[in-house]
C-alpha positions as CSV (number, residue, x, y, z in Angstrom):
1,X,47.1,87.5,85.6
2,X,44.8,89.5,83.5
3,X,46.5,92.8,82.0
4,X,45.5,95.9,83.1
5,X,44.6,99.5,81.6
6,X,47.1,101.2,83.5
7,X,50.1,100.4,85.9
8,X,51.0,103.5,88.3
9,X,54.8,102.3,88.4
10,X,55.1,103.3,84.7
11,X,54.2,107.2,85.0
12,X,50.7,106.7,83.0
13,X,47.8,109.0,83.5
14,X,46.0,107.9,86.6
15,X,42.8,105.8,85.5
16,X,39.5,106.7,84.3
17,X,36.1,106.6,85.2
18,X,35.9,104.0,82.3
19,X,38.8,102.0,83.1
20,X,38.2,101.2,86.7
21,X,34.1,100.7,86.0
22,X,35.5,98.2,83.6
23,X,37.8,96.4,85.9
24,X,35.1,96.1,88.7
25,X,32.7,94.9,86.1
26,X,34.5,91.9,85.2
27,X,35.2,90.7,88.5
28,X,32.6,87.6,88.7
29,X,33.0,86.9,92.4
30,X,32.2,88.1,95.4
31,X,36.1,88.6,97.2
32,X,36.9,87.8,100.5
33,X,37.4,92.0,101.0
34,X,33.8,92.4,100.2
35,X,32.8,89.7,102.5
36,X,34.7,92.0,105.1
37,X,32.8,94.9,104.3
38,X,29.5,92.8,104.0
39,X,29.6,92.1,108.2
40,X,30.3,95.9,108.6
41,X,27.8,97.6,106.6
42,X,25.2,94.7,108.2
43,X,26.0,95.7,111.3
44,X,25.1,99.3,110.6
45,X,22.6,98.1,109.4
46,X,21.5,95.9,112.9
47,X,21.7,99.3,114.9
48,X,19.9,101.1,112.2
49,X,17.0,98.5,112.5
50,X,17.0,98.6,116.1
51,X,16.5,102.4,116.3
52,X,13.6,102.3,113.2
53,X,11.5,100.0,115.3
54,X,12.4,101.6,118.8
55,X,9.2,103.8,119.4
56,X,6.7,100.9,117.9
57,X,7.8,98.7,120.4
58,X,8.3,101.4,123.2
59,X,4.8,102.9,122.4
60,X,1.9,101.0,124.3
61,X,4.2,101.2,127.8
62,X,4.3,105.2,126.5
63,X,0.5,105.0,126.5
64,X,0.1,103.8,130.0
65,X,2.9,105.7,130.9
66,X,2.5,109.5,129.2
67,X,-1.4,109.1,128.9
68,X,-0.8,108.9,125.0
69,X,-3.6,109.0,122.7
70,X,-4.2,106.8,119.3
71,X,-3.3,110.3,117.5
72,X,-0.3,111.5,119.9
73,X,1.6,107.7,119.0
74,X,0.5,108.6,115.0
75,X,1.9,111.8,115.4
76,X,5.6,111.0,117.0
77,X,5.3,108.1,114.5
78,X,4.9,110.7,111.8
79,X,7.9,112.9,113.2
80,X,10.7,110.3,112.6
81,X,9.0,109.9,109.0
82,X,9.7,113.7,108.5
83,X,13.6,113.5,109.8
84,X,13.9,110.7,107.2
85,X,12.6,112.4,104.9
86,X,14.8,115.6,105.0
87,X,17.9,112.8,106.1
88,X,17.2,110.8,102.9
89,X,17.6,114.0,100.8
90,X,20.1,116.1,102.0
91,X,22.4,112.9,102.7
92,X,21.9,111.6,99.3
93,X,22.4,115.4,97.7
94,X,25.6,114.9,100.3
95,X,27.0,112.0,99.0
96,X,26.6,113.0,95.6
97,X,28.9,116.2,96.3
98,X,31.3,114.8,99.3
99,X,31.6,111.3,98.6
100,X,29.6,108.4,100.2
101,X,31.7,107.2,102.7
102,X,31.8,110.4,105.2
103,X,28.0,111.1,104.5
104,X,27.6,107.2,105.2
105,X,29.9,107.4,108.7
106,X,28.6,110.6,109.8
107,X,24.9,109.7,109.6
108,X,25.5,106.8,111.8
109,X,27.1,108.6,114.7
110,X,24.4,111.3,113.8
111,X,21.6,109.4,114.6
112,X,23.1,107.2,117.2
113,X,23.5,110.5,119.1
114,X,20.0,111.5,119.2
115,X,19.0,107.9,119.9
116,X,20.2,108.3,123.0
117,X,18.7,111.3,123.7
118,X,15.7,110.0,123.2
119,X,15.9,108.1,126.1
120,X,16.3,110.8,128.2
121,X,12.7,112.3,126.6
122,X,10.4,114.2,129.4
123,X,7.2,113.8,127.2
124,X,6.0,113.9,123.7
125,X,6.7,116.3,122.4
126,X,10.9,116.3,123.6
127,X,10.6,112.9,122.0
128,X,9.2,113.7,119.0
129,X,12.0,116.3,118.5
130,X,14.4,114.0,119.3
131,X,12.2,111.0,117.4
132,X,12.9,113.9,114.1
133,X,16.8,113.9,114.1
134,X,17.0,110.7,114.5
135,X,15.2,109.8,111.6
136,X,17.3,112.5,109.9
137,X,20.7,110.3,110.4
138,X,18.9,107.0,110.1
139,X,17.7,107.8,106.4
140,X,21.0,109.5,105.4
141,X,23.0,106.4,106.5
142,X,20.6,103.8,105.0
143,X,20.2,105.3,101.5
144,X,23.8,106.3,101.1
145,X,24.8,102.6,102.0
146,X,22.8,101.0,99.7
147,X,24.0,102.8,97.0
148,X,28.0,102.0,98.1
149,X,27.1,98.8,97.9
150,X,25.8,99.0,94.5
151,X,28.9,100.4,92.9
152,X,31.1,98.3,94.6
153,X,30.2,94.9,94.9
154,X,29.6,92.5,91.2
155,X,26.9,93.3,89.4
156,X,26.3,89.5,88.7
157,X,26.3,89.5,92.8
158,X,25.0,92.9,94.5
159,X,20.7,92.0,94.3
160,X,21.6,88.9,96.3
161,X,24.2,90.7,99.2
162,X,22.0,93.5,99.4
163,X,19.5,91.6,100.5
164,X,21.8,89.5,102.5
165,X,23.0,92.9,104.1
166,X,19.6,93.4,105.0
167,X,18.7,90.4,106.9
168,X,21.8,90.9,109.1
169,X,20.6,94.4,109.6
170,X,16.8,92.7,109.9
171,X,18.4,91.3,113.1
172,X,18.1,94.8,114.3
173,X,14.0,94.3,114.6
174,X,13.5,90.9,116.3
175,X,16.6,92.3,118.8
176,X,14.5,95.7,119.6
177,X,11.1,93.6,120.1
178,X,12.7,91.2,122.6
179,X,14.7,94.2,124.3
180,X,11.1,95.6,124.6
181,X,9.8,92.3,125.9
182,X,12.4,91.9,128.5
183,X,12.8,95.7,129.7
184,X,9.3,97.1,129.2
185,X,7.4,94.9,132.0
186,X,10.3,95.7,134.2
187,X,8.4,99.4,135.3
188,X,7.7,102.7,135.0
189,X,10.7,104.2,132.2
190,X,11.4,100.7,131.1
191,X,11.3,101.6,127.5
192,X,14.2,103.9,127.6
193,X,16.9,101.3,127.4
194,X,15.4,100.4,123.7
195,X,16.7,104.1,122.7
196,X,19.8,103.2,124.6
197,X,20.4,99.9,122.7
198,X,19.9,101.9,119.6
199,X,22.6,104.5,120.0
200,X,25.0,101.6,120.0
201,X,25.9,101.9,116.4
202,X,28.5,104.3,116.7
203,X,30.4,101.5,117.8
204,X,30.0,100.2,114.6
205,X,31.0,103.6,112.9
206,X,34.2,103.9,114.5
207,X,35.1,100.3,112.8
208,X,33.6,101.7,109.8
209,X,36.0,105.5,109.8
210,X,38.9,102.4,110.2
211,X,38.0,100.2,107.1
212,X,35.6,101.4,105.2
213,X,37.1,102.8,101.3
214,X,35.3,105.6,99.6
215,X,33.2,104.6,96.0
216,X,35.8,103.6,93.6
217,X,33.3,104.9,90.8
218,X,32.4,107.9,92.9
219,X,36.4,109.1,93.9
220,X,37.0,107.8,89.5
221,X,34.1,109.9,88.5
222,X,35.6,113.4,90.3
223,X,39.1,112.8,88.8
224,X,40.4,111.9,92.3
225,X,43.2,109.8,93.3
226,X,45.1,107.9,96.3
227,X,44.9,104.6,96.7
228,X,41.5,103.3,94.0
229,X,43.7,101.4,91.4
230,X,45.6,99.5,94.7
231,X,42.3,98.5,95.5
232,X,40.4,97.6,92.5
233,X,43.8,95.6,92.0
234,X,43.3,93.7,95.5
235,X,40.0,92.6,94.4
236,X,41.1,91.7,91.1
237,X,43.7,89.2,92.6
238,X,41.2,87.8,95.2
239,X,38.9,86.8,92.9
240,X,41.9,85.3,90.4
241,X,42.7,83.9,93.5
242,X,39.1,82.1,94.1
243,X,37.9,81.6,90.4
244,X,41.6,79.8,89.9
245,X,41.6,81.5,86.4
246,X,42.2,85.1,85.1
247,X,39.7,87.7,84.5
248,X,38.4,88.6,81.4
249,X,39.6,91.6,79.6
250,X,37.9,94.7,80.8
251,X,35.5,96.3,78.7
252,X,35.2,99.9,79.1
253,X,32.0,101.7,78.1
254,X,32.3,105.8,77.0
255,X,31.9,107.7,80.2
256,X,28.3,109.2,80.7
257,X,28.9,112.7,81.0
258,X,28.0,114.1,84.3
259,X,24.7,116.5,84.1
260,X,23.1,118.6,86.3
261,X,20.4,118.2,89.1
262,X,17.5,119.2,86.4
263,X,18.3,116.1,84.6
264,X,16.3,114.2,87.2
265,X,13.2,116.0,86.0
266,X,13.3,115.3,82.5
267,X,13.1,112.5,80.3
268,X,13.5,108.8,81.3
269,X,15.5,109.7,83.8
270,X,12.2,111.5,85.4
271,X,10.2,108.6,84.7
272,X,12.8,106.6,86.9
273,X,12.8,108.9,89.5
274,X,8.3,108.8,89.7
275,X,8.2,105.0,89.2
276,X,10.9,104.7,92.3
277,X,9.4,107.5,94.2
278,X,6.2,105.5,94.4
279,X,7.2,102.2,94.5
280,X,8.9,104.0,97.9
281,X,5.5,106.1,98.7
282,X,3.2,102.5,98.9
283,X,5.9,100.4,100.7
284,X,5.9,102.8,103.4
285,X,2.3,103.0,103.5
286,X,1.8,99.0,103.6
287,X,5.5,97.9,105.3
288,X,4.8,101.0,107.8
289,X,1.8,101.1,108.4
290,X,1.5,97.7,109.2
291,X,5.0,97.1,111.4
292,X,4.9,100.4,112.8
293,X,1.5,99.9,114.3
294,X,0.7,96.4,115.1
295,X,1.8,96.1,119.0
296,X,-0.5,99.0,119.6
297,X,-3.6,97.5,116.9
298,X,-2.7,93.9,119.0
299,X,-3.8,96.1,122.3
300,X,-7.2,97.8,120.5
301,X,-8.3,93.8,119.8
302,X,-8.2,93.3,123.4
303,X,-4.8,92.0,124.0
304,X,-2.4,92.8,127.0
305,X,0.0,94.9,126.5
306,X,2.3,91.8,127.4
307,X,0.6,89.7,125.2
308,X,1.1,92.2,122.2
309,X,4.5,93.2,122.5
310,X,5.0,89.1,122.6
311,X,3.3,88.5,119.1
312,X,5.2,91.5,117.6
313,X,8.6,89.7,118.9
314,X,7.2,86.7,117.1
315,X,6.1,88.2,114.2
316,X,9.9,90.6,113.6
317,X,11.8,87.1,114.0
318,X,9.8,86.8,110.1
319,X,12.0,90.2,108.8
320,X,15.7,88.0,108.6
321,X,14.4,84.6,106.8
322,X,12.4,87.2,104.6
323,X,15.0,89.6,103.2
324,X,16.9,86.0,103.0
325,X,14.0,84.6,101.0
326,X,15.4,87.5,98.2
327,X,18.6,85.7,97.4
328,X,17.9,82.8,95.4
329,X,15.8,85.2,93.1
330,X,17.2,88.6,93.4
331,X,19.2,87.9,90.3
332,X,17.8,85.3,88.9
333,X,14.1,87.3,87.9
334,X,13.8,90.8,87.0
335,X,13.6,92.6,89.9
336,X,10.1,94.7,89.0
337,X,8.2,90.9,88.4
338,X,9.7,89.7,91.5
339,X,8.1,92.9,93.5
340,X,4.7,92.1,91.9
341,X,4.0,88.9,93.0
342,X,5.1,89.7,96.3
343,X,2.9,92.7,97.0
344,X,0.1,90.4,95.8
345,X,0.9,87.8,98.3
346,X,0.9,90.5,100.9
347,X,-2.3,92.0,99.9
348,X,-3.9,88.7,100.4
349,X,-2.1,88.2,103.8
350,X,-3.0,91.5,105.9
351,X,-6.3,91.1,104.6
352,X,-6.6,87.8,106.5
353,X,-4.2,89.3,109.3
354,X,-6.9,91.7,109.6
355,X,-10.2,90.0,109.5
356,X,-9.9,87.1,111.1
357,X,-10.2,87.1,114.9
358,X,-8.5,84.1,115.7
359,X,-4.8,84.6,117.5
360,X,-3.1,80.8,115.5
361,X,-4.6,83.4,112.3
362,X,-2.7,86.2,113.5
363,X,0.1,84.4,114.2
364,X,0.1,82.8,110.6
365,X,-0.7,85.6,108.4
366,X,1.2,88.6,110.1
367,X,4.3,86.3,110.1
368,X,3.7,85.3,106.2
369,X,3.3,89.0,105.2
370,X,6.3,90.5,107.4
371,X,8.3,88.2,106.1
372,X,6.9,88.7,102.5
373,X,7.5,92.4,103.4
374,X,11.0,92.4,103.9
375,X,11.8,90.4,100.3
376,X,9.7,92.9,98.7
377,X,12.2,95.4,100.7
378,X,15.4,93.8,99.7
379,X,14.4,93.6,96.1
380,X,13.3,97.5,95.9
381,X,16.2,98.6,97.8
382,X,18.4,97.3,95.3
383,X,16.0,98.2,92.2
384,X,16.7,102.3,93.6
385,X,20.3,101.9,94.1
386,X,20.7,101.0,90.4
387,X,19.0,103.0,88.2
388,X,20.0,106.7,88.5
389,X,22.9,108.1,87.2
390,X,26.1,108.0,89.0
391,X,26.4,111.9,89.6
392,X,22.6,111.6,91.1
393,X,22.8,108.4,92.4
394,X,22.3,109.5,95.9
395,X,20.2,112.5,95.0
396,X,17.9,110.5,93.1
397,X,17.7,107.8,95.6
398,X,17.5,109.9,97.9
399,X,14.2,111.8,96.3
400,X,13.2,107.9,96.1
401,X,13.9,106.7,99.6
402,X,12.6,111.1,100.8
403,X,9.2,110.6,99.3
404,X,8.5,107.3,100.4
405,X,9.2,108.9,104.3
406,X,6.8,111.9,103.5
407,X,4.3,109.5,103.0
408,X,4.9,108.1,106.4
409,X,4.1,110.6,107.6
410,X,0.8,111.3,106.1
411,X,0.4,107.2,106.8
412,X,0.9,107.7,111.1
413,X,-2.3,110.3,111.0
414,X,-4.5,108.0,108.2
415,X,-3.9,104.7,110.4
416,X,-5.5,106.6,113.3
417,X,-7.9,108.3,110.8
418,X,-9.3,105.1,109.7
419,X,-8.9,103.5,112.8
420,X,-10.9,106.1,114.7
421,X,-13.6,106.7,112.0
422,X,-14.0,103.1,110.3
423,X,-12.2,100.4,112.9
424,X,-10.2,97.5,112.7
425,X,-10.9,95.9,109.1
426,X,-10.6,99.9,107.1
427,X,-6.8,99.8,108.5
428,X,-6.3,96.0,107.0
429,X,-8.5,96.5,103.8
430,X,-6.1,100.3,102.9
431,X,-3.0,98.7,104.0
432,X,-3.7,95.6,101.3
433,X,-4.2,98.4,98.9
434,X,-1.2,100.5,99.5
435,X,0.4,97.1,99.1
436,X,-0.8,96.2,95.5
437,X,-0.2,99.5,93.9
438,X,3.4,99.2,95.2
439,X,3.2,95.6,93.0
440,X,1.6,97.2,89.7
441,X,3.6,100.6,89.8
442,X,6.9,98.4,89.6
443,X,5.7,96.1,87.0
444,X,3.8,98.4,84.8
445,X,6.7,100.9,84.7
446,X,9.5,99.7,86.0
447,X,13.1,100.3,84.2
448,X,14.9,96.5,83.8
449,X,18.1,96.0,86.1
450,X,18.7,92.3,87.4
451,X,23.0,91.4,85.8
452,X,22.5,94.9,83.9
453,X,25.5,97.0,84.1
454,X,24.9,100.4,85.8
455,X,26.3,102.3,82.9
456,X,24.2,100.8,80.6
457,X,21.2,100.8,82.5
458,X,21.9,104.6,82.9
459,X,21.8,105.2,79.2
460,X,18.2,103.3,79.2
């Protein structure tokens, strides 16, 4: 076996931030322990995903129901937006100070409370109370995993099982349109069981307060101790174990000194947080926009309500193949170049989605870009994970993850805006837009990070 830079039997100074970066750096494989937590964190993920899509699927029975206007389902829309928005934030700022893992567990039983309130709502605007704090817990749990995952699995590996973490999650959305299939025609308060189904991820996060380890970078990086080098040693001999040869030396980098918040506001590191900020701000507005709203833009072209909520369940079976679609590439292409000629292809798609009348069109198109969608989503999820500094990882990805929820909310009122004032084909045409910025933000000034180690994309 591979020597290592410190052996707690001897009496040596614990390790430091260097040494156990270095020793997860060199493992090459993915380790039967981090297939373990992979199934977790996806299933956090499926529950997550079923709560996101809950009140787009639950909406036109809330019309017929409530007496909802076009604006009234924008506006709750627009509330969950504004949760996330203060979730994505605070939890990253969180993590950054308390560690990820009880920012991570807390934000799933957080949000899975108030999912279940929801279904209890009397009218819109109890819901769209309820619809906030939700989306508080929902953002704080999703940004804070993504960036566990990104300092703990291999860096030859984590584009590739982050996007495999999100198609299990992307489970989450065909689940919730099918659960609205089956339980919406049933009646009058029908929809309320898709809250219920939603709230049952804190079944997930009481496996996850069982197994799930704190960072090993993050606990390294604030001098802490109890139990990291056991661990990093586990995976060390797993993936001895599966390569069948030892590991190469570890290669420790100077530490990058810890700055403060400011730091995210100057320099490159500011034109990392911008370039990620907006990259977040036009996938909301396109990924949204479109998901968000087409059961109830199915029901405007003259569908039944029956007949929407049936192609929306065909058109979320498109988000698991699509974040799967991300795995063969993920690490094979830069990330920023593989965004691009996504967002492209998706342009051209909800432009057809949109145009054309015919329901084989819809069919074709809306599946093509959802499931375009959700690779473009894999890939930028992984993109902001990696390139802010460990001490404002979460912080910064958080600012990422926050602005692109703010825009959501702006993005609920514009959809009925344009809808209202313009019809069917201004909604398709801005969405297309929002779209190809995303694609030309990330290429033109986007920061390199596909087999890059963190540290050293850190000093870029």
């Amino acid at each position: 076996m591979a020597s290592r830079p410190s052996d707690p039997g001897t009496g040596a100074a614990p390790p430091t931030t260097a040494d156990l970066t270095a020793r997860l750096d060199r493992i090459p494989v993915v380790t039967r322990q981090h297939h373990r937590w992979a199934w977790l964190l996806g299933s956090l993920f499926v529950f997550d995903l079923v709560d996101l899509n809950s009140f787009a699927f639950a909406a036109p029975a809330l019309r017929a129901e409530w007496g909802l206007s076009i604006g009234a389902v924008g506006a709750i829309t627009s509330a969950g937006f504004v949760g996330m928005f203060v979730g994505a934030i605070v939890g990253g700022r969180l993590s950054d100070r308390i560690g990820r893992r009880p920012v991570l567990i807390g934000a799933v039983f957080f949000y899975s409370l108030f999912s279940l309130l929801s279904a209890f709502a009397v009218g819109p605007w109890s819901l769209g109370v309820l619809r906030v704090l939700t989306g508080f817990g929902l953002q704080a749990m999703t940004g804070v995993l993504l960036v566990w995952v990104s300092e703990m699995f291999p860096r030859a590996h984590r584009g590739r099982w982050q996007a495999l973490l999100l198609a299990i999650g992307l489970a989450g959305v065909p689940i919730a349109a099918w659960a609205a299939r089956l339980l919406v025609p049933l009646g009058e308060g029908g929809w309320r069981w898709i809250f219920v189904l939603g709230a049952l991820g804190a079944i997930a996060g009481v496996i996850a307060l069982k197994v799930l380890p704190e960072s090993v970078r993050w606990r390294a990086a604030h001098g802490l101790t109890g139990g990291e080098e056991e661990l990093v040693a586990k995976l060390e001999a797993q993936a001895e174990q599966r390569t069948g040869q030892p590991l190469p030396e570890p290669v420790a980098e100077k530490p990058v000194v810890a700055g403060k918040v400011g730091e995210l506001l100057r320099g490159a590191t500011l034109r990392k947080t911008i370039v990620a900020a907006l990259g977040c701000v036009f996938l909301i507005l396109s990924f949204y926009g479109f998901s968000s709203w087409v059961p109830t833009l199915l029901v405007e072209r003259g569908y039944t309500t029956a007949q929407s909520l049936t192609f929306s369940s065909i058109l979320a079976i498109a988000a698991v193949p699509g974040a799967l679609l991300a795995m063969p590439i993920i690490d094979r292409f830069e990330r920023k170049t593989v965004i691009f000629g996504l967002e492209v292809a998706v342009a051209v798609l909800l432009l057809l989605f949109g145009l054309i009348p015919h329901s084989a069109a819809i069919l074709i198109c809306g599946f093509g870009a959802a499931m375009l969608m959700q690779t473009g989503v894999a890939t930028l999820y992984t993109y902001i994970a990696e390139v802010f500094p460990l001490h404002l990882r979460g912080l910064g990805s958080g600012i990422a993850n926050g602005s692109g929820r703010l825009a959501g909310v702006v993005g609920g009122f514009l959809v009925a805006g344009l809808y209202s004032g313009f019809g069917l084909p201004a909604v398709y045409v801005y969405l297309a837009l929002a779209a190809l910025a995303m694609g030309l933000v990330m290429l033109l000034f986007g920061e390199r990070t596909t087999n890059r180690r963190l540290e050293e994309i850190e000093r870029a």
